[in-house]
C-alpha positions in Angstrom: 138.7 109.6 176.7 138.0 113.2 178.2 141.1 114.9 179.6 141.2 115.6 183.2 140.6 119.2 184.3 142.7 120.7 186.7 142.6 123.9 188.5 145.3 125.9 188.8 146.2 127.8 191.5 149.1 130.7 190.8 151.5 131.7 193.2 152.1 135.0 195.2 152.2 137.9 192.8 151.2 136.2 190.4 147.6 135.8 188.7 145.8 133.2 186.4 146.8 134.9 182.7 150.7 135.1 184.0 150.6 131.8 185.4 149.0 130.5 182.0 151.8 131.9 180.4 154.5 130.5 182.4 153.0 126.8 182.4 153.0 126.8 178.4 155.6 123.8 178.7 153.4 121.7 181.2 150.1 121.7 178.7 152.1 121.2 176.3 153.5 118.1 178.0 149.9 117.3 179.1 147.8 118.2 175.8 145.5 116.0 175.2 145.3 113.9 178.7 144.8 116.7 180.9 143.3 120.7 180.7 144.9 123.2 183.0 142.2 125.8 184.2 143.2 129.3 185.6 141.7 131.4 187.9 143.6 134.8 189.8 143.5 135.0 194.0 140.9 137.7 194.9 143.5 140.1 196.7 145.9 142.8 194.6 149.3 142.7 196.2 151.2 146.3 196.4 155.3 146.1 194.8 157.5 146.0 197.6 161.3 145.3 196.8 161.5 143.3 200.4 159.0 140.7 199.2 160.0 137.6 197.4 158.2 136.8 194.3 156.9 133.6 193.1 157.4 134.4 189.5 160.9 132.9 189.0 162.7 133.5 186.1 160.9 135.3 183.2 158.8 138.5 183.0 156.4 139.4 186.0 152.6 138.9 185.9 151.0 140.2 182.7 147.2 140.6 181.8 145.5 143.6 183.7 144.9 141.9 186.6 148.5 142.7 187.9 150.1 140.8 191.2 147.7 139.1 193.0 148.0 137.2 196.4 146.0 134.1 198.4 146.0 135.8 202.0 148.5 137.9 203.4 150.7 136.7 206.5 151.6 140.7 207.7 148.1 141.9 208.3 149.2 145.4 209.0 151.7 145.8 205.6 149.3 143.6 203.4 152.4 141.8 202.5 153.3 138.0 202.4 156.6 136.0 203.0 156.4 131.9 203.5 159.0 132.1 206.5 156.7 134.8 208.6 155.4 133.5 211.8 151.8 135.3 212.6 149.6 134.5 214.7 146.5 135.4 212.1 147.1 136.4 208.8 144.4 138.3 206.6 142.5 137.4 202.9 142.0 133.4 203.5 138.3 133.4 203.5 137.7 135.4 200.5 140.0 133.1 198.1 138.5 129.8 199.5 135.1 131.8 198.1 136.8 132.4 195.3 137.9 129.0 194.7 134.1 128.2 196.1 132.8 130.0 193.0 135.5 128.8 190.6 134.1 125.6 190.9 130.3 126.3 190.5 130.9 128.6 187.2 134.0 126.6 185.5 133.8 123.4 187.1 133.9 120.7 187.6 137.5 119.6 188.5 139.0 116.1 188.6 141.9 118.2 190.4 143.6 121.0 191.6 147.4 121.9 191.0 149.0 124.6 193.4 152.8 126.4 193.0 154.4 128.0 195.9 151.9 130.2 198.2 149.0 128.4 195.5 150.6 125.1 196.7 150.0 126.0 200.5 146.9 127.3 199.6 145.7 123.5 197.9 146.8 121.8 201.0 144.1 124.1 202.9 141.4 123.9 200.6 142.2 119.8 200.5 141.7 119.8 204.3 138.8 121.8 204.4 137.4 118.7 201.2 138.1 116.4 203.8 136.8 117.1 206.5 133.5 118.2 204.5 133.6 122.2 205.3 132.9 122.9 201.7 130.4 120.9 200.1 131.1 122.3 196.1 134.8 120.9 196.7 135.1 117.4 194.7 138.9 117.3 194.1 139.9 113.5 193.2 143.9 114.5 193.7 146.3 117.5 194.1 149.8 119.0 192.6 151.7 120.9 195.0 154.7 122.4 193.1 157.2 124.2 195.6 154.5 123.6 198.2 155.0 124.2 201.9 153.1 124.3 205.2 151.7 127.8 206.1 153.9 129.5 209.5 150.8 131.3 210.6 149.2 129.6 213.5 145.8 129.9 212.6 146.3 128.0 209.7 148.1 124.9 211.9 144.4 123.0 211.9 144.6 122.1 208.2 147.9 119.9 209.1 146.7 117.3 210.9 145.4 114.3 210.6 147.4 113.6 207.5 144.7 114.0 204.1 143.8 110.9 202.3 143.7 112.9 198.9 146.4 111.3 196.3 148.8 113.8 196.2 152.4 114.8 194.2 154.6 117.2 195.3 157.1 118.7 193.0 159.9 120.9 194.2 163.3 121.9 193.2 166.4 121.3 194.5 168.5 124.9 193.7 165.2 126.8 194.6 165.9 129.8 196.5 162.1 131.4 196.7 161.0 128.1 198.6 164.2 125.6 199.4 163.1 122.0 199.2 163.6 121.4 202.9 160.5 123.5 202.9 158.5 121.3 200.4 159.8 118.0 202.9 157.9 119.7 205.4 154.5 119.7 203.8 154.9 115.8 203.2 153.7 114.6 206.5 150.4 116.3 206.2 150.0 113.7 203.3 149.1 110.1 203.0 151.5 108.3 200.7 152.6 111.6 198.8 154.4 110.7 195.7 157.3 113.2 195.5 159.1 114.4 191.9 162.3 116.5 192.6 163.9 118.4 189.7 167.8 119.8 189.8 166.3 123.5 188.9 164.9 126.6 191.1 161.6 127.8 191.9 159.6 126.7 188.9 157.0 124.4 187.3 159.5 121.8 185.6 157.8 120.6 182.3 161.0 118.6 180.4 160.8 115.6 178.8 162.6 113.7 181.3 159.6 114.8 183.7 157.0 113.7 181.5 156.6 109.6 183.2 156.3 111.3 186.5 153.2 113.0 185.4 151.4 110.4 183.4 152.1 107.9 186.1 150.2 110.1 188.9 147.3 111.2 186.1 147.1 107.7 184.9 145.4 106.5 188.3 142.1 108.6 187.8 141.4 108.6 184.1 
């Protein structure tokens, strides 16, 4: 039986070697089942002590494509924070491209998995599946880990109705980067979302005990 392939989505300030490196304990809970398939958002991100990272614990992003961000919610700064209201924010079209040509050169993908701003960005691009905006798109489920619903307003037509896409969202309940009231949020925007919670902080949790949870969701579309 093929694996499933799955493209991953990093999170802000991150980029797809970094990510790679700090998902080593999901593929190898995966190996053989499912291939994890990394890609870096089209946007560099300048330092800025203020900003919250989405690295978590560990090293920052490594490779030289350095920090890397979705879209940016200060348009002005070119900065990002997942509790800014804006009205518009800046970057969104050019990573759903991105994602666009993702697909045509790598793919294709049974899914797409998302962690924090990544995660907010797969809820967009599964909206934009759905209602058929972009064609190339075929993704049969998505992983939103430390996902949340985007505070700009322009982005508040990708919430309703809720998508039809399987979906599980995995979130942690010490994170600090994204609490999981924040996750809880993103729920409603989902059709029967299956929901794995860890104990730990703003991570991709990859133990043993986590293991089921995974097979279970993959199980359904291999």
């Amino acid at each position: 039986m093929a694996p499933l392939r799955v493209l991953c989505i990093h999170g802000y300030r991150q980029n797809g070697s970094s990510f790679r490196e700090k998902t080593g304990a999901l593929r190898k809970l995966l190996k053989k089942h499912v291939e994890l398939v990394y890609m870096s958002a089209p946007h560099s991100v300048q330092q800025a002590s203020s900003e919250a990272p989405d690295n978590g614990p560990g090293p920052g992003p490594g490779g030289d494509e350095g920090s890397r961000g979705w879209w940016f919610s200060d348009v002005q700064a070119r900065s990002f924070s997942a509790q800014q209201q804006c009205e518009e924010s800046l970057g969104l079209d050019d990573s759903v491209a991105a994602v666009r040509e993702a697909v045509r050169v790598q793919g294709p993908f049974d899914g797409i998995l998302g962690f924090s701003q990544g995660a907010a960005f797969v809820a967009m691009l599964c909206s934009l599946q759905e209602h058929k905006l972009e064609p190339d798109f075929s993704f049969h489920f998505a992983i939103l880990v430390a996902g949340f619903p985007s505070a700009c307003k322009e982005h508040q037509q990708f919430y309703n109705p809720p998508l039809q896409i399987p979906s599980l969202h995995v979130f942690g309940l010490e994170d600090r980067v994204i609490p999981d009231c924040m996750s809880r949020e993103l729920l409603p925007s989902f059709q029967d979302p299956q929901v794995l919670t860890h104990p730990g902080g703003h991570f991709v949790p990859a133990a043993s005990a986590h293991r089921q949870a995974y097979q279970d969701f993959f199980k359904r579309f291999q």
